[in-house]
NULO-87985 format. One record per residue (C-alpha): residue in three letters; x, y, z. Coordinates in nm, 4 decimals, m for minus. Each point is the difference from the previous one (the first is absolute). Example, Ala and Ser with C-alpha at 12.3 -4.5 7.8 and 13.67 -1.06 7.14 Angstrom:
# NULO-87985
+-----+----------+----------+----------+
|  aa |       px |       py |       pz |
+-----+----------+----------+----------+
| ALA |   1.2300 |  m0.4500 |   0.7800 |
| SER |   0.1370 |   0.3440 |  m0.0660 |
+-----+----------+----------+----------+
This chain:
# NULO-87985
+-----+----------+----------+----------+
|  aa |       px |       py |       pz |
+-----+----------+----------+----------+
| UNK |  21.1734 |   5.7686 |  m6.9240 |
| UNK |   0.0168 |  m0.0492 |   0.3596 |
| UNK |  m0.3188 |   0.0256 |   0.2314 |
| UNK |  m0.0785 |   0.2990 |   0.1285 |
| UNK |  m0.0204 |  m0.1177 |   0.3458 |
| UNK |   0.2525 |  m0.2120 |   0.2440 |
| UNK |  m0.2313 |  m0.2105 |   0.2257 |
| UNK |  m0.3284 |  m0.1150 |   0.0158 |
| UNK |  m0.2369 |  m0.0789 |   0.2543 |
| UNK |  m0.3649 |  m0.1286 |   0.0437 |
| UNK |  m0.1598 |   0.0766 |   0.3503 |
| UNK |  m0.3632 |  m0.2468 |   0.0897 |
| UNK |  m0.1354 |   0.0744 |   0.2816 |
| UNK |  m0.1075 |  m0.2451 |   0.2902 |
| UNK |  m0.1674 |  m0.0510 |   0.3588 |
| UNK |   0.2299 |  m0.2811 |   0.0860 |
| UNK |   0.3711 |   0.1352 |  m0.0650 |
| UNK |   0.1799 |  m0.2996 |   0.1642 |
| UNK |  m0.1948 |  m0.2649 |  m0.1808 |
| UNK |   0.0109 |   0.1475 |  m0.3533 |
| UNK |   0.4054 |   0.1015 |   0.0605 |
| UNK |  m0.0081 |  m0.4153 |   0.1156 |
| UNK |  m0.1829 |  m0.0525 |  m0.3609 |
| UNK |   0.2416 |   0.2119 |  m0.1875 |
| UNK |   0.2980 |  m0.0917 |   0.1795 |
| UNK |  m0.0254 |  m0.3716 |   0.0828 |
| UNK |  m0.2869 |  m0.1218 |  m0.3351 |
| UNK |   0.1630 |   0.2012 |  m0.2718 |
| UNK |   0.3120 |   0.0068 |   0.1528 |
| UNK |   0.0772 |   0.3699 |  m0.0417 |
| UNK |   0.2562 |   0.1550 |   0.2353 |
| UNK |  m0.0516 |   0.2761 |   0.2055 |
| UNK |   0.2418 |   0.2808 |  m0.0506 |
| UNK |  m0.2440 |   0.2893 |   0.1969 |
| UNK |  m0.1709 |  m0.0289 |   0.3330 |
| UNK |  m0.1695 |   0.3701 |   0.0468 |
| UNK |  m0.2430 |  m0.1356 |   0.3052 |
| UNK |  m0.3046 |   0.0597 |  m0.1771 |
| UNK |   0.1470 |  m0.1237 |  m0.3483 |
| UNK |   0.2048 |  m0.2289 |  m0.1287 |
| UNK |   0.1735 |  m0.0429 |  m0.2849 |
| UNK |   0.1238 |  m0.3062 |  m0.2359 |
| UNK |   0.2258 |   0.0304 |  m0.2877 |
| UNK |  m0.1146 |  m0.2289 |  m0.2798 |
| UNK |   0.2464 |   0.0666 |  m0.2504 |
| UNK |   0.3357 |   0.2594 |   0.0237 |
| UNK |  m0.2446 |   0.3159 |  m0.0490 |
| UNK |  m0.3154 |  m0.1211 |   0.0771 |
| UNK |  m0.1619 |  m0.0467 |   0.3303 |
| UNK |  m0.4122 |  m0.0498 |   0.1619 |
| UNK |  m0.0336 |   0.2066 |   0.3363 |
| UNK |  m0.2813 |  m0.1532 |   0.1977 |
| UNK |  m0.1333 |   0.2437 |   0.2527 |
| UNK |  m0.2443 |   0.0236 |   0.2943 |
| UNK |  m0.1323 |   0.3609 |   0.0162 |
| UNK |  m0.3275 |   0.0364 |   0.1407 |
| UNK |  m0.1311 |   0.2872 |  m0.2514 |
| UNK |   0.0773 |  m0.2339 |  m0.3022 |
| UNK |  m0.2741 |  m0.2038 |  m0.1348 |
| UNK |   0.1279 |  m0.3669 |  m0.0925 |
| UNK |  m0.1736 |   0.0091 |  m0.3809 |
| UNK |   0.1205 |  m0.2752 |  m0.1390 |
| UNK |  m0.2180 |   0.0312 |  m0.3613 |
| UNK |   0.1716 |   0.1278 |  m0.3291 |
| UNK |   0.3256 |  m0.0654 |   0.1265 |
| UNK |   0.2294 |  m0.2959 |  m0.1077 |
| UNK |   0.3722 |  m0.0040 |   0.0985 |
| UNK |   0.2000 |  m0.2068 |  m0.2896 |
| UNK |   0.3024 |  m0.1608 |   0.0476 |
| UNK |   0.1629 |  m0.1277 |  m0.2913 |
| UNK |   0.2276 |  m0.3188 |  m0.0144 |
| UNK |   0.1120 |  m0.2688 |  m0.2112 |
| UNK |  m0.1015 |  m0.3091 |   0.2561 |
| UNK |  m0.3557 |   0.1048 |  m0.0188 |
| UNK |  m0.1117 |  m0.3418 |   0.0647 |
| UNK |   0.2711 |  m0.0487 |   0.2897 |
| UNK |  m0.1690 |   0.2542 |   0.1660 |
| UNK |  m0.3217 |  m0.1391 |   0.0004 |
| UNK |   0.1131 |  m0.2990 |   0.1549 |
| UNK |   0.1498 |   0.1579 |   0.2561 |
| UNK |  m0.2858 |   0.2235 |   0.0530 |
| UNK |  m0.2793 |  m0.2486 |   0.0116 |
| UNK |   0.2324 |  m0.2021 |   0.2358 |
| UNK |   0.0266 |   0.2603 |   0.2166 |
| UNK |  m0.3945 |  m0.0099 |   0.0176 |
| UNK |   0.0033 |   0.3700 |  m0.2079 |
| UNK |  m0.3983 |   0.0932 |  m0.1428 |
| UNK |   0.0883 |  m0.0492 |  m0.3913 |
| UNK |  m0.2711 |   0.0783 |  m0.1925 |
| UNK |   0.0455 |  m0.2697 |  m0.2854 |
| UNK |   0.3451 |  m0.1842 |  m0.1626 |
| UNK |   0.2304 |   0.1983 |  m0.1974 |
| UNK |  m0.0935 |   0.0456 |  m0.3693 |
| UNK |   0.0652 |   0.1425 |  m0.3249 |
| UNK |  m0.1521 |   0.3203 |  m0.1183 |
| UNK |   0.0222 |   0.0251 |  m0.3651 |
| UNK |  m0.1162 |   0.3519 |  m0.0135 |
| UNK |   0.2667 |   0.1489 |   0.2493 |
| UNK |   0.2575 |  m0.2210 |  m0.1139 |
| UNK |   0.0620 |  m0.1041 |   0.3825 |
| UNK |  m0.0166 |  m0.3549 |   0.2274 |
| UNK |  m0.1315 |   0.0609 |   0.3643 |
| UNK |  m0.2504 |  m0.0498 |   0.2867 |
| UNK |  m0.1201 |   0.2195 |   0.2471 |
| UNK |   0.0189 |  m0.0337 |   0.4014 |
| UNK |  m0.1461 |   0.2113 |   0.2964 |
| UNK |   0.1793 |   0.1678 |   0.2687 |
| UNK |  m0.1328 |  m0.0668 |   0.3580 |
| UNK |  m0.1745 |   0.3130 |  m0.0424 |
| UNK |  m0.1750 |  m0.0746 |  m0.3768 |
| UNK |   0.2468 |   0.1892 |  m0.2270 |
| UNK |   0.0527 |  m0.1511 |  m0.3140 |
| UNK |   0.3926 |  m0.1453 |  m0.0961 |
| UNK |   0.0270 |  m0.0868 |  m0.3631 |
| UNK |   0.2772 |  m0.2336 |  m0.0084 |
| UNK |   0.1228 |   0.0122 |  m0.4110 |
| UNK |   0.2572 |  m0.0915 |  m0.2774 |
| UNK |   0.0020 |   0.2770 |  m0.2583 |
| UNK |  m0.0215 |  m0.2517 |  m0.3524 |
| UNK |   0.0553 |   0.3401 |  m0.2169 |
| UNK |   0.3417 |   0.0428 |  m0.1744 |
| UNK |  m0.1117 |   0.3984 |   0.0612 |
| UNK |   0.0334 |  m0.0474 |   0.4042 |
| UNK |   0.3426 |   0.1150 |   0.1301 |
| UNK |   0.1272 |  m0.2613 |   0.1477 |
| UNK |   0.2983 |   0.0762 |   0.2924 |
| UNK |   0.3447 |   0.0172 |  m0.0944 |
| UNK |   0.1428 |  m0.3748 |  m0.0528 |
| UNK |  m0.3516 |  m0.1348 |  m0.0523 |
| UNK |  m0.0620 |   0.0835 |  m0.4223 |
| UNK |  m0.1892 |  m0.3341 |  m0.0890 |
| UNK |  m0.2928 |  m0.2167 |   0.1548 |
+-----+----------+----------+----------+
């Protein structure tokens, strides 16, 4: 079955537009594909993209989200997070209960990125990409 939708995107919220789009853009290395003035947005795979925003009747509430990206070089990205002077919150590791390896970093505005390899056989994995 195909999914029901085309696109998908994530919009956080910020007070400092030009230095999170900087974090987005330049530390993770996302490219911008939307500049709306007050939003921005990066595509992080073909259908998936984060917005950040500066609207001033949006609270910035960082707590209970977590934006995952999912890769295969979980532990490349690390390094080239913590190089890049990124907050990580602790080296990748291996959940044995959700069948997943990652670690988690903040945005320059405290949201939470979960950075992950899906270990379960279950997880569809994109086209071209059917084994660990």
């Amino acid at each position: 079955m195909d999914a029901p939708f085309d696109q998908q995107v994530v919009f956080v919220y910020t007070r400092d537009l030009d230095g999170t789009a900087r974090w987005y853009g330049e530390t993770l290395g996302l490219p911008q594909v939307l500049d709306q003035g007050a939003c921005r947005i990066f595509r992080v795979t073909e259908r998936s993209f984060i917005g950040v925003c500066s609207r001033p009747n949006r609270v910035v509430e960082p707590r209970g989200v977590v934006l995952t990206l999912v890769t295969d070089d979980v532990d490349g990205w690390h390094r080239r997070l913590a190089e890049a002077g990124a907050e990580i919150e602790a080296p990748p590791r291996l959940s044995e209960e959700f069948q997943v390896y990652a670690f988690f970093v903040r945005d320059p505005n405290g949201y939470v990125l979960e950075v992950q390899q899906f270990r379960s056989p279950a997880w569809p994995r994109p086209p071209g990409r059917d084994s660990l």
